[in-house]
C-alpha positions as CSV (number, residue, x, y, z in Angstrom):
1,X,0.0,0.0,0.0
2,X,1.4,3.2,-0.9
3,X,1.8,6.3,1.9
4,X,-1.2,8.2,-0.5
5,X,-3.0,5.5,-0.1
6,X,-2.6,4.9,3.6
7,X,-2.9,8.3,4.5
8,X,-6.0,8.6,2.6
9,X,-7.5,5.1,4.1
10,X,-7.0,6.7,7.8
11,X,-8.8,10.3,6.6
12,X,-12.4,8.0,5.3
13,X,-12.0,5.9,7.9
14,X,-11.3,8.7,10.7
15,X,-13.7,11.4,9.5
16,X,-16.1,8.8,9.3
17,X,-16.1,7.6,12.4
18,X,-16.2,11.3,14.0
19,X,-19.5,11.9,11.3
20,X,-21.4,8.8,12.5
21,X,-20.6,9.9,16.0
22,X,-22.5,13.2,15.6
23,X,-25.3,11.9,13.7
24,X,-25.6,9.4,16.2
25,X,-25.8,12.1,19.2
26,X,-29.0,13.2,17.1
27,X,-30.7,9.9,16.7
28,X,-33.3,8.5,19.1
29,X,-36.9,8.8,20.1
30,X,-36.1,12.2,20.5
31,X,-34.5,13.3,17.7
32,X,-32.2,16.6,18.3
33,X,-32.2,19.6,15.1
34,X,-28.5,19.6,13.5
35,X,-28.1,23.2,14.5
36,X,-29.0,22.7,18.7
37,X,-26.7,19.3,19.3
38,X,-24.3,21.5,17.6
39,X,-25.0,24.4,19.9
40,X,-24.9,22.0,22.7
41,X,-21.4,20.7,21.8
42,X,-19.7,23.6,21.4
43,X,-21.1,25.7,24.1
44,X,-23.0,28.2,21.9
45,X,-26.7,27.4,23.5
46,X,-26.8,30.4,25.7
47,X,-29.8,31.6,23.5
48,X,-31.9,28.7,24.1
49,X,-34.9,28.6,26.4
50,X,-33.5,26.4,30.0
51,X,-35.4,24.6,29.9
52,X,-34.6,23.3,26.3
53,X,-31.2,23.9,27.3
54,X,-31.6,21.8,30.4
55,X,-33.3,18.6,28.7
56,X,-30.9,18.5,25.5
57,X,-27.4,18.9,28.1
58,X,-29.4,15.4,29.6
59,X,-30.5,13.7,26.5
60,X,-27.1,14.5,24.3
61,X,-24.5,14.6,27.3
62,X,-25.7,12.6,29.7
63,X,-27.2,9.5,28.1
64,X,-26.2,9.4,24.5
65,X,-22.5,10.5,24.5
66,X,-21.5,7.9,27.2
67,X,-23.5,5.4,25.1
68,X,-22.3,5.9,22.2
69,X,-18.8,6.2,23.4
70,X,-18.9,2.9,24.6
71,X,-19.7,1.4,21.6
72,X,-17.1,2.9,20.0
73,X,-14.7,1.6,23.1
74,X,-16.6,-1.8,22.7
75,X,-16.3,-2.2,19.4
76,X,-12.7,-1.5,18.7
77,X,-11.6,-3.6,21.6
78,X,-13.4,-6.7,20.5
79,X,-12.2,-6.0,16.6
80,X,-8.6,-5.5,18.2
81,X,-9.0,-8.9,20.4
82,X,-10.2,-11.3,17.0
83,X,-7.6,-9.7,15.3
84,X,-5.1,-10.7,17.6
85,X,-6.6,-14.2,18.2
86,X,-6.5,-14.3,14.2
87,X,-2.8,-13.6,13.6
88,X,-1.6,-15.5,16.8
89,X,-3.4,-18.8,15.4
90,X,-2.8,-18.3,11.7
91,X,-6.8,-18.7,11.2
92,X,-9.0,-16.3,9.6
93,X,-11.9,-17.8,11.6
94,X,-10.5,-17.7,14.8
95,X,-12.8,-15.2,17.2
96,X,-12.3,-13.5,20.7
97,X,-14.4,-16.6,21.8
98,X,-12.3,-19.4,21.6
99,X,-10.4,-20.1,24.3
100,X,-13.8,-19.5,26.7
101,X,-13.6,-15.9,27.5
102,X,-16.9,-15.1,26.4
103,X,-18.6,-18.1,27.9
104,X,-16.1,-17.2,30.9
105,X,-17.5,-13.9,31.4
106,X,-21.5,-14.9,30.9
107,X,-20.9,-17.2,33.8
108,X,-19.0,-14.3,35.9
109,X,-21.8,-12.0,35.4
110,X,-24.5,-14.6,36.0
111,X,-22.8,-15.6,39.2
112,X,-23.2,-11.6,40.6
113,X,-26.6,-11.3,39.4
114,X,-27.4,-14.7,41.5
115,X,-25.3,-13.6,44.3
116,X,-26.8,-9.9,44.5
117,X,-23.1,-8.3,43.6
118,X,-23.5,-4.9,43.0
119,X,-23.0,-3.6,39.2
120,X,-19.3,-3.0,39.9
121,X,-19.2,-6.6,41.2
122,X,-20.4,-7.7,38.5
123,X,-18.4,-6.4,36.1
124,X,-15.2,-8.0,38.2
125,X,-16.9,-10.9,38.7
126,X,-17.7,-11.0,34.6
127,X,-13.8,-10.3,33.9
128,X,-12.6,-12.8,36.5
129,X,-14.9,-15.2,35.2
130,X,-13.4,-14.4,31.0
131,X,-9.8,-14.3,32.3
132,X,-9.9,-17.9,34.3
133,X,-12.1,-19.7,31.2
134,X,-8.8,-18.5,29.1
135,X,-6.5,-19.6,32.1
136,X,-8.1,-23.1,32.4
137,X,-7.9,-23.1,28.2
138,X,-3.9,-22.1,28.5
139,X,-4.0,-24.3,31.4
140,X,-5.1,-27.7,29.8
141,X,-3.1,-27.4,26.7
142,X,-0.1,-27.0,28.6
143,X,-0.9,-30.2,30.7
144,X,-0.7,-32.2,27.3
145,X,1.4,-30.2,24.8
146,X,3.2,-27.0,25.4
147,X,3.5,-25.8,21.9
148,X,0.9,-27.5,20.1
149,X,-1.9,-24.6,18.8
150,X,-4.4,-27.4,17.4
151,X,-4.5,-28.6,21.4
152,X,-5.3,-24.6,22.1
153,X,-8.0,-25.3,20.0
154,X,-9.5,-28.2,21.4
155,X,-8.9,-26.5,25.3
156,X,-10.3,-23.7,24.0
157,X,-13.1,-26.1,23.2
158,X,-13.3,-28.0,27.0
159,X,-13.4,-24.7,28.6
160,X,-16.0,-22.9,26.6
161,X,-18.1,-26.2,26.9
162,X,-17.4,-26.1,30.7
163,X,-18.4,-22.6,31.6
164,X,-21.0,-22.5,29.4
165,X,-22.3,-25.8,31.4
166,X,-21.7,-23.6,34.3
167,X,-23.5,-20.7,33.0
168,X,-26.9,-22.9,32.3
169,X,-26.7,-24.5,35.5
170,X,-27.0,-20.9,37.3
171,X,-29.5,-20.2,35.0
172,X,-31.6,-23.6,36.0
173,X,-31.5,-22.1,39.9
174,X,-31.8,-18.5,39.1
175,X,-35.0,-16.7,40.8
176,X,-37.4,-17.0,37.5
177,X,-39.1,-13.9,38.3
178,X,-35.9,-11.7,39.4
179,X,-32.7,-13.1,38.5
180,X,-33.1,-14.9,35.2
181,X,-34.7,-12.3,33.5
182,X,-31.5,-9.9,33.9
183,X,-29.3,-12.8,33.3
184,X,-31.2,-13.3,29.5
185,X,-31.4,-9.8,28.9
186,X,-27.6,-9.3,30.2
187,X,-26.5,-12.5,27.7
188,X,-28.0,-10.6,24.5
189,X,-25.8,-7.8,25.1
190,X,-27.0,-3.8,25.4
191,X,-25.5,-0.3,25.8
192,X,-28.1,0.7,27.5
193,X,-26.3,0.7,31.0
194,X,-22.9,2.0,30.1
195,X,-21.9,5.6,32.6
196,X,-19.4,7.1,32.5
197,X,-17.5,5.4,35.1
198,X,-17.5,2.3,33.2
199,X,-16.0,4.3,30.3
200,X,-13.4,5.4,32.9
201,X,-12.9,1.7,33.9
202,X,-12.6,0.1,30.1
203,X,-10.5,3.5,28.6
204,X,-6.8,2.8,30.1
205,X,-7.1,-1.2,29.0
206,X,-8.6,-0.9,26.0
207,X,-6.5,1.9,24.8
208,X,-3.0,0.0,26.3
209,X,-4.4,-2.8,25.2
210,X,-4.9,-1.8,21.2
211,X,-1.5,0.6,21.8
212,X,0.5,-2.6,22.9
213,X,-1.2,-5.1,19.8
214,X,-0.3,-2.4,17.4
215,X,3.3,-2.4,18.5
216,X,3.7,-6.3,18.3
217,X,2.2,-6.1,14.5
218,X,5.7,-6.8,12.5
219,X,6.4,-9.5,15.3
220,X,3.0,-10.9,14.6
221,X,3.7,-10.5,10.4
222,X,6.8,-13.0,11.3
223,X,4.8,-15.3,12.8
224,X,2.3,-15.4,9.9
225,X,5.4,-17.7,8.2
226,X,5.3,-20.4,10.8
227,X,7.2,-20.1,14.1
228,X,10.5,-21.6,12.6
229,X,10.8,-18.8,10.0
230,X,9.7,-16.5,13.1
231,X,12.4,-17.7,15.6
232,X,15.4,-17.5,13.0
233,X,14.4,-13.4,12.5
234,X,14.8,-13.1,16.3
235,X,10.6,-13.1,17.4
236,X,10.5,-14.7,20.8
237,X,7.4,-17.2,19.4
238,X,6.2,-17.9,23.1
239,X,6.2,-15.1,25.0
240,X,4.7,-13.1,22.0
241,X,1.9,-15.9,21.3
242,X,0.9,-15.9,25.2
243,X,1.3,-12.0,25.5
244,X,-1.0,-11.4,22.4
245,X,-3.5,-14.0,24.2
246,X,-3.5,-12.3,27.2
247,X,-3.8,-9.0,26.0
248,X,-6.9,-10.2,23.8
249,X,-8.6,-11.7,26.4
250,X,-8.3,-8.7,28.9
251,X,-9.8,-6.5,26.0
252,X,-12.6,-8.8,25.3
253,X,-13.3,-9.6,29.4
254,X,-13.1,-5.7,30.2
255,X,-16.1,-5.0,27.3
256,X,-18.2,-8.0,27.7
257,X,-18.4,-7.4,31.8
258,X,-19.7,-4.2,30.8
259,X,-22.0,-4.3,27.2
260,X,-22.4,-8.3,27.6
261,X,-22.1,-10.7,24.8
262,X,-22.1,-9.1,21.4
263,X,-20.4,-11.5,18.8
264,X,-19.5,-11.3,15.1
265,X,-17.6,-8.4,15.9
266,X,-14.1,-9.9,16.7
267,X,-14.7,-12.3,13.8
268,X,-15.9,-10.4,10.6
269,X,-14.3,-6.7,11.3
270,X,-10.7,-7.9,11.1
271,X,-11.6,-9.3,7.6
272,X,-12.6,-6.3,6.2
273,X,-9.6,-4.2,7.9
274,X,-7.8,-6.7,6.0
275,X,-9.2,-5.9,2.8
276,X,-8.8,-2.4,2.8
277,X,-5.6,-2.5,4.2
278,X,-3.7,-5.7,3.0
279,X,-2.4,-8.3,5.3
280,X,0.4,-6.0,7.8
281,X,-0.7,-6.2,11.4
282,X,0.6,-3.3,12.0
283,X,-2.2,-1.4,9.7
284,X,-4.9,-4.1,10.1
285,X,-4.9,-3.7,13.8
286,X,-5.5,-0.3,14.1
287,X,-7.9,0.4,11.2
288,X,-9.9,-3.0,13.2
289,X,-10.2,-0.5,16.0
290,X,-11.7,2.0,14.3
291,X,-14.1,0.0,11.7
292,X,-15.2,-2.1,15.0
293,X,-16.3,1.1,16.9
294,X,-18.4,2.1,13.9
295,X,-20.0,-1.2,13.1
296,X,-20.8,-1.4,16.5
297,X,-22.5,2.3,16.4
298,X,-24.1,1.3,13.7
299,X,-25.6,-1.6,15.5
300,X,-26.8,0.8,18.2
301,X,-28.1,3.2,16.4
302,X,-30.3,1.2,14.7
303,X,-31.1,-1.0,18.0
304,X,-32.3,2.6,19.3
305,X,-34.2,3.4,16.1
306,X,-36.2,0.8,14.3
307,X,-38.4,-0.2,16.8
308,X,-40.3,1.3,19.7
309,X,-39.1,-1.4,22.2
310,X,-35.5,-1.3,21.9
311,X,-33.8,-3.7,20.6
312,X,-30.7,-5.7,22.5
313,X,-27.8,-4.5,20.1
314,X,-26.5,-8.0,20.4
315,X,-29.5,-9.5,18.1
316,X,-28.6,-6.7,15.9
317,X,-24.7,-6.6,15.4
318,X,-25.5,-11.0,15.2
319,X,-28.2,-9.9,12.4
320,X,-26.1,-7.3,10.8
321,X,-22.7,-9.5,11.2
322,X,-24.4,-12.0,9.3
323,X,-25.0,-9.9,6.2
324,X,-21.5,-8.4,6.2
325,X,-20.2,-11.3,6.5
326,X,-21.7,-13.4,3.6
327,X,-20.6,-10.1,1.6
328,X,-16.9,-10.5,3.0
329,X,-16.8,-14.1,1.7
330,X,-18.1,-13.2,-1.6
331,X,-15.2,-10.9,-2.0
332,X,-12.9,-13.1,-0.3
333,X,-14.3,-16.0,-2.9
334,X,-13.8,-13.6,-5.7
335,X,-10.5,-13.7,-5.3
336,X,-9.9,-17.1,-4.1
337,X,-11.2,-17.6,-8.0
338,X,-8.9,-14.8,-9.8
């Protein structure tokens, strides 16, 4: 890819990103003009009646900015996480999901809704849960092969089937009326909780996290070749494998203890990064960051819009995903064929 190129890639994608981000501060049931959420942004609503004044500082500050920047958070950190997983395996269909963090982190935050944990113990209790499914994975493939990543696979496999065992059987003795209720609605993934002190909470990981993947991107280009090829140009093949993993699964723990599960996301946006930007890491994992916030947007925005009842935007990013998806393969198939 020429530097042109690049640089113009990063301007769409960019400017993009900050456009749907304004529209989106305007969409809802209560849709705000063009000229008052700009007034509101940048201060200039002294003219405004205060009480208008009062109600669009609530509706555009208070309730959809931090929304809305959380899906953008959300987003980018699971795209950032499949890419990861992606390049670390070798597999284009590798997701955040496979070694059990997302199964991990259902059961964590089923476990605090049965318990009566407060929301922040939940979310903790949701991380611990993601980072010890991945831990048991690690831990199991180790027991039988140390270096072997088809054994990954298949502990990836035992530990998603455990947890997710785990996460029914809480379900089974969860209070019908109280507690299972919140543990569905929690499973199908929303926005709709997200504060500002959860954005405070996700921001330093996620944005270490992303800062950290980016850096390892030539290592992980290396590493594409096969971990002989990778050792002889100096890549310590361990310690970057396992780092990659553990970074992954911290940014997919941190954003499913707060917005739930919401899949397709880690799996499909990396592919498209990939076709805009060709195969180097170092440019796939970034651009991943910034498609993923918008798809996920995207998915809220319309969650927020097309119906009366909102819609859980996890139903509608797996909806969505879908669609993309069999148009990524078409172009992927195209030139499979050429």
């Amino acid at each position: 890819m020429t530097a042109w190129r690049e640089r113009a890639l990063w301007a769409v994608a960019l400017g993009g990103l900050l456009l749907l981000i304004v529209v989106s501060l305007g969409l809802g049931r209560y849709r705000v003009p063009l000229g008052d959420l700009v007034g509101v942004l940048v201060g200039h609503d002294g003219g405004m009646p205060e009480g208008r004044r009062a109600l669009l500082h609530s509706i555009v500050l208070g309730t959809r900015l931090p929304r809305i920047a959380g899906a953008v958070v959300v987003g980018g950190a699971l795209s950032v996480s499949g890419a990861g997983f992606q390049a670390v395996f070798r597999n284009p269909l590798v997701s955040p999901g496979l070694l059990g963090v997302l199964a991990g982190a259902g059961f964590g935050a089923a476990l605090g809704i049965v318990a009566g944990a407060s929301p922040m113990g939940m979310h903790l209790l949701s991380f611990a849960g993601g980072a010890v499914a991945v831990a048991v994975a690690v831990g199991v493939a180790r027991l039988f092969d140390a270096v072997s990543m088809l054994m990954l696979v298949f502990s990836g496999l035992v530990s998603t089937a455990l947890f997710t065992a785990l996460l029914s059987l809480l379900k089974y003795v969860a209070d019908p009326d109280r507690q299972l209720p919140d543990i569905v609605f929690w499973l199908l993934g929303s926005l709709t909780q997200v504060t500002g002190a959860d954005l405070g909470m996700m921001a330093a990981p996620v944005a270490i996290g992303i800062v950290a993947l980016t850096l390892c991107g030539r290592m992980l280009d290396a590493l594409a070749m096969g971990d002989d090829e990778a050792r002889t140009l100096g890549v310590p093949v361990g310690v970057l494998r396992y780092g990659v993993i553990a970074v992954a699964t911290v940014l997919s723990a941190v954003t499913v203890s707060v917005a739930g599960m919401i899949g397709w996301i880690g799996l499909i946006v990396p592919h498209v990064a990939r076709l805009l930007a060709g195969p180097c890491n170092a440019r796939v994992l970034p651009l991943s960051a910034c498609l993923g916030g918008a798809f996920l947007l995207v998915c809220d925005d319309l969650a927020r819009c097309v119906s009366v009842e909102e819609i859980p935007v996890g139903l509608i990013a797996d909806l969505l995903g879908v669609v993309v998806f069999l148009g990524v393969l078409r172009l992927i198939r195209r030139g499979w064929v050429e």
